[in-house]
C-alpha positions in Angstrom: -7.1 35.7 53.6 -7.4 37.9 50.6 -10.8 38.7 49.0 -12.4 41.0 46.3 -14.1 41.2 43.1 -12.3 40.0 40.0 -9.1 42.2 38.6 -8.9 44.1 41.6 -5.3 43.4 42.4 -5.5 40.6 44.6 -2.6 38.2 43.0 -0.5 40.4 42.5 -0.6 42.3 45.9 0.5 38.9 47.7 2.9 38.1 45.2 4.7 41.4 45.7 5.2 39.9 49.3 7.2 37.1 48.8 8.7 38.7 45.5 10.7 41.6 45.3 10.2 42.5 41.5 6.3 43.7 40.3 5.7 40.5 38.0 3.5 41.9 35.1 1.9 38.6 34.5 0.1 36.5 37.3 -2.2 33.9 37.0 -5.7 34.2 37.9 -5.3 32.9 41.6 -1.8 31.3 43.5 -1.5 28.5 46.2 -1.4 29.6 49.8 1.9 32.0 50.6 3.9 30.6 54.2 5.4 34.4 55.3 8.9 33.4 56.9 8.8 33.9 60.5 10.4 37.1 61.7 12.6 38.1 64.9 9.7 40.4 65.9 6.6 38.6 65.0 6.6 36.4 68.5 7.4 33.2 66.5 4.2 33.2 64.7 4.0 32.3 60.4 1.4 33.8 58.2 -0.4 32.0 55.6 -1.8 34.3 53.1 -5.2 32.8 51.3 -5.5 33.9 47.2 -9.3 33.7 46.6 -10.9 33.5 43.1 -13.8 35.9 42.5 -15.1 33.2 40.1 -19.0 31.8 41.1 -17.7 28.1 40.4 -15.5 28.8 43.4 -17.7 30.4 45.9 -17.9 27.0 47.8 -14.5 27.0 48.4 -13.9 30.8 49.2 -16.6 30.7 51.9 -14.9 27.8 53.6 -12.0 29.9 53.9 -14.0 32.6 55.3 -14.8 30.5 58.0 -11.4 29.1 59.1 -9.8 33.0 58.3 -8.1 34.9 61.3 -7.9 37.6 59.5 -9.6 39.4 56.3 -8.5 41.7 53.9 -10.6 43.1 51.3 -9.2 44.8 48.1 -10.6 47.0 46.3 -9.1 49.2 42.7 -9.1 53.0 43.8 -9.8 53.9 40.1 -13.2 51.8 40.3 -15.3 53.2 42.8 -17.8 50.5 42.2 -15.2 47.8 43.6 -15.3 50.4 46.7 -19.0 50.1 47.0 -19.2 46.8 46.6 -16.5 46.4 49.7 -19.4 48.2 51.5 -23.2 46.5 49.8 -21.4 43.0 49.5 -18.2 41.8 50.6 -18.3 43.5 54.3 -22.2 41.7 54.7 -21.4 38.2 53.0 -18.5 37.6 55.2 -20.4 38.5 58.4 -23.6 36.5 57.4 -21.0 33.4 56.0 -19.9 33.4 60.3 -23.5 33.6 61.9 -24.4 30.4 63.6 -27.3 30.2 61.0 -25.3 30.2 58.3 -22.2 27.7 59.5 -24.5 25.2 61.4 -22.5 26.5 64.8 -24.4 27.6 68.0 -23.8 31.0 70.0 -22.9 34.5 68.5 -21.6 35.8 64.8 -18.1 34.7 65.0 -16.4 38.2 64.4 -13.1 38.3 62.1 -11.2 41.4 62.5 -11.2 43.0 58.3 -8.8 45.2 56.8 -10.0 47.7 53.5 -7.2 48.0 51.2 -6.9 50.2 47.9 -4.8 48.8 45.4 -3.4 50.3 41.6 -3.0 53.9 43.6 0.3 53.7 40.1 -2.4 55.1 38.2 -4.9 56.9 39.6 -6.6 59.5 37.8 -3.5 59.1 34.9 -0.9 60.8 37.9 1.7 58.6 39.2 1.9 57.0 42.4 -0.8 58.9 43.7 -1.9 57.5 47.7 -4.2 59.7 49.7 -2.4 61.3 52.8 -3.8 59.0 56.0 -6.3 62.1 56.8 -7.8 61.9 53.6 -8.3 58.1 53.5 -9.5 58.4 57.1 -12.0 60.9 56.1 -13.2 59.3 53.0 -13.2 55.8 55.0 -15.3 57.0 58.3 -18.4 55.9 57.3 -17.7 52.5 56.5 -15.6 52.5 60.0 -18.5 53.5 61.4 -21.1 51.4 60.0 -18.6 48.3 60.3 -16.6 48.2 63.7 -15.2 44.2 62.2 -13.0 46.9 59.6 -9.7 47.4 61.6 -7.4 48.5 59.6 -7.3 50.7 56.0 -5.0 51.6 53.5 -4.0 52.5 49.9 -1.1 50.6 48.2 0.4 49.8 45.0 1.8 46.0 43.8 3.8 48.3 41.2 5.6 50.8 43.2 8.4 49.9 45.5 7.6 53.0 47.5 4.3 50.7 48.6 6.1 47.7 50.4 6.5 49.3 53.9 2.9 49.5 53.2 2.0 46.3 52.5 4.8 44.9 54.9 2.6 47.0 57.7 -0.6 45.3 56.5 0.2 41.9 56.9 2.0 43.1 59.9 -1.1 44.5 61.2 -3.0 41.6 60.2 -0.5 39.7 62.1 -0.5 41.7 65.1 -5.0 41.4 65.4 -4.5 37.6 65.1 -2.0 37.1 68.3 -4.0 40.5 70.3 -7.6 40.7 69.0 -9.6 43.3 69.5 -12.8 42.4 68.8 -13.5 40.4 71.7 -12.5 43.1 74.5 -14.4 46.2 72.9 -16.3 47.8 70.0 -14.7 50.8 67.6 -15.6 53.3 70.6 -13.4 51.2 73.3 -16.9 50.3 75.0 -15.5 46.9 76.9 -18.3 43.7 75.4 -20.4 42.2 78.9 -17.8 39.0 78.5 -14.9 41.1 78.5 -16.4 42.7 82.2 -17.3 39.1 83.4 -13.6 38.1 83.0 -12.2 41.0 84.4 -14.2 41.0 87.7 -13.3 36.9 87.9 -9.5 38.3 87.8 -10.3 40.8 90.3 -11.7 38.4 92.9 -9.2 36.0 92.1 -6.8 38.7 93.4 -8.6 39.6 96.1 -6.8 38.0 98.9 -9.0 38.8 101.5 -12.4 38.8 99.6 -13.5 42.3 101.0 -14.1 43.9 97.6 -10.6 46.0 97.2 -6.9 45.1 96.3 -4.6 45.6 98.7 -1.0 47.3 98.0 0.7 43.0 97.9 -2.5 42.2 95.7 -1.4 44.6 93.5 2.0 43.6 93.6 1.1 40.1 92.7 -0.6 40.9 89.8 2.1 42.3 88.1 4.4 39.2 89.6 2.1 36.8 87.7 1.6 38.5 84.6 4.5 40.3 83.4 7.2 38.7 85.9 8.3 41.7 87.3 10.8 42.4 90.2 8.3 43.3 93.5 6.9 47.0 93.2 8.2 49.4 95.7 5.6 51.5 97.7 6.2 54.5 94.7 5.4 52.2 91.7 1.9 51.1 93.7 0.9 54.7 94.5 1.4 56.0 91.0 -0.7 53.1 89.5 -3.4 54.0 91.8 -2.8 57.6 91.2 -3.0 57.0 87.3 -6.5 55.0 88.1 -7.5 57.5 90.1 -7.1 59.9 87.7 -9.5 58.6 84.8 -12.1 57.1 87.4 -12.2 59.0 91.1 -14.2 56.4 92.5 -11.9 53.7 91.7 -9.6 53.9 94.5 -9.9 54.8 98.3 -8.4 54.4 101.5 -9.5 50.4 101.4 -8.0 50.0 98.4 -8.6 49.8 94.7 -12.2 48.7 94.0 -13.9 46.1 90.9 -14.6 49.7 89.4 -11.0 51.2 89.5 -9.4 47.8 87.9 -12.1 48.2 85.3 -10.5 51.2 84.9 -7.0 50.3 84.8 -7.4 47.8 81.5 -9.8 50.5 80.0 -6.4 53.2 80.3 -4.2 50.1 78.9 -6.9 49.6 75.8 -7.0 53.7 75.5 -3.1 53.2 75.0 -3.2 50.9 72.4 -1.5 47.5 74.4 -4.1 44.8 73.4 -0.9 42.8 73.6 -0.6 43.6 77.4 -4.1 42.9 77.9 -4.3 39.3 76.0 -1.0 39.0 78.1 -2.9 38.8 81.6 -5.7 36.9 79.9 -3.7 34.1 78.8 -2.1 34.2 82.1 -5.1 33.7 83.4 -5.8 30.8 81.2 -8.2 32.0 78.5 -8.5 31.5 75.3 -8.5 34.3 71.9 -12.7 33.5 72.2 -12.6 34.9 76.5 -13.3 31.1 77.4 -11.1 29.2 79.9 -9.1 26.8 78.2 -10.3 23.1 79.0 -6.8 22.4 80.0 -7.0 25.1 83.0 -10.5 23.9 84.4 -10.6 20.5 83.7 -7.1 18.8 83.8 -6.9 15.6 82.7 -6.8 12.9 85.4 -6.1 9.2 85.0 -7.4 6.4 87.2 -6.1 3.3 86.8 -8.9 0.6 87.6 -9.4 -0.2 91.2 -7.7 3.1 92.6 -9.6 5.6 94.4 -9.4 9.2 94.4 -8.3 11.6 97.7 -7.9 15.2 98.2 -3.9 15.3 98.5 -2.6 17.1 101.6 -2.1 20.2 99.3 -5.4 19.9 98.1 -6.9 20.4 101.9 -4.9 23.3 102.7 -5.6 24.7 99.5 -9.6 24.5 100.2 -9.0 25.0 103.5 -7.4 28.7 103.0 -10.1 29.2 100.5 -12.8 28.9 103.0 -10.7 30.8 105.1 -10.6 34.0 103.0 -14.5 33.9 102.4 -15.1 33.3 106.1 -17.1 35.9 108.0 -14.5 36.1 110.7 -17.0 34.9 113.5 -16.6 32.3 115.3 -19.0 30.1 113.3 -17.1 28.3 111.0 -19.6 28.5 108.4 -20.6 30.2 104.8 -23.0 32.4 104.1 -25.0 32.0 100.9 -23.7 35.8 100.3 -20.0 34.4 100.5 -21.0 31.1 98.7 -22.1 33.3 96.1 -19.0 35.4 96.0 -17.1 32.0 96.0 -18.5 30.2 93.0 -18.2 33.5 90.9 -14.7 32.3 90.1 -16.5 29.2 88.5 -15.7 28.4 84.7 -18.4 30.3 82.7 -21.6 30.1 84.8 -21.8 32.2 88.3 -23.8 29.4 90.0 -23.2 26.9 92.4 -22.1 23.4 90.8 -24.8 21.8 92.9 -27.9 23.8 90.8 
């Protein structure tokens, strides 16, 4: 989706995507732009959202606001008020158009990754083609990054210049790329992982945990990267230097047990430090969750029909499945009982809630 004040470029920048020529006349707003799907864009097709600036049509622009994946907001570099107004208006009315207060919804600001883009650089300050080096946008844009951790992505471009369309190709790119491998939902602009983002990574962990003692083993680790990236079995090398890499950023993360909740932490923090949200949302959905960190219905709560007069029965699978699970969170005494420590430890691994489904 595309937003800004009036006459800022926003036509014509999404016309220069589907069109290879600069067209010097565009109406005042176009229909929704398809973007073809590409060999590299994992089989995914943009629409691109025109929005008017005009008050008669704020209705409709905030309902696009609110089913938008992804936002980019244009400002003209040679009117620094459209710049400010990115900052005191645009950057504020789309967060408070996605609080629960605003869109009759219940929980948390729904938070939609923005992009900051400078248009008409053709003509800035009468020179030609003039774009600010990356470090100069950078520094002139660190405030608003700072202020705004929803801003993702900023740039300078010009609908004019041919020299702009890897530009623009890279912003909707970008955009493209934040839609399929959010951010937003894992960590803040410092890479500090959100509490729901912890929750589901210690639910991993103890999903892995094959004997429930609080470490991986070397074949836990070993099926981890089995289930998520389908990969051959690692050799006894390829285990030690992922430990050794784990070890290296957190020293309490492995030891002679194994690695800890604290070291796999770790290990998705050096994968976020690296830039691979992709391999991150890759494990995620793996593990059945959704772009929001909530376990898809279809994971937890399968659908199952029963046809009038049938009963339901644990399947012999079902019993040795339940069986092994009590197994694994067994004491190893001779009691063949649960503690409420390992009931506990079970029912972490419970959609949502920690509790016990009896409370």
């Amino acid at each position: 989706m595309v937003v800004g004040d009036g006459g800022v470029g926003k036509t014509s920048l999404i016309t220069t995507v589907v069109s290879t020529d600069f067209q010097e006349k565009v109406p005042p707003k176009i229909p929704p732009v398809l973007i073809p799907r590409k060999k590299d864009s994992d089989n995914v097709r943009t629409e691109i959202i025109d929005t008017s600036s005009k008050p008669a049509d704020q209705e409709l622009v905030e309902s696009w606001i609110l089913r938008a994946d992804f936002i980019c907001i244009i400002y003209d570099v040679n009117v620094p008020q459209t710049l400010q107004r990115v900052e005191e208006y645009w950057i504020p009315y789309i967060r408070k158009i996605n609080t629960p207060q605003s869109n009759g919804t219940t929980g948390k600001r729904r938070k939609v990754p923005l992009a900051v883009v400078g248009t008409k650089t053709d003509v800035r300050d009468g020179r030609t083609n003039h774009k600010k080096t990356p470090e100069e946008l950078e520094k002139e844009m660190m405030p608003l990054l700072n202020k705004f951790d929803d801003v993702e992505y900023v740039c300078e471009c010009s609908a004019r210049e041919k020299d702009s369309s890897d530009t623009i190709d890279e912003l909707f790119w970008h955009a493209q790329y934040r839609v399929l491998f959010p951010r937003l939902p894992l960590c803040d602009a410092d890479l500090n992982f959100t509490d729901e983002f912890v929750l589901v990574i210690t639910r991993i962990f103890n999903l892995l945990d094959s004997d429930k003692d609080g470490y991986l083993l070397d074949n836990d680790i070993r099926t981890f990267q089995q289930v998520c990236f389908n990969e051959t079995e690692l050799d006894e090398d390829s285990v030690k230097q992922i430990k050794r890499i784990i070890q290296n950023s957190n020293p309490h993360g492995v030891n002679e047990k194994g690695l800890n909740e604290k070291g796999f932490i770790t290990l998705f923090h050096i994968i976020l430090e690296r830039g691979r949200t992709e391999t991150i949302w890759g494990v995620l959905r793996k593990f059945g969750y959704d772009k929001d960190l909530k376990l898809k219905e279809s994971y937890y709560l399968p659908k199952l029909e029963v046809k009038k007069g049938d009963r339901v029965e644990l399947s012999t699978e079902g019993i040795k499945f339940l069986t092994q699970l009590f197994m694994q969170y067994n004491e190893k005494t001779n009691a063949a009982i649960l503690s409420r420590k390992k009931l506990n430890q079970l029912f972490l691994l419970c959609h949502e809630h920690p509790r016990h489904p009896w409370t």
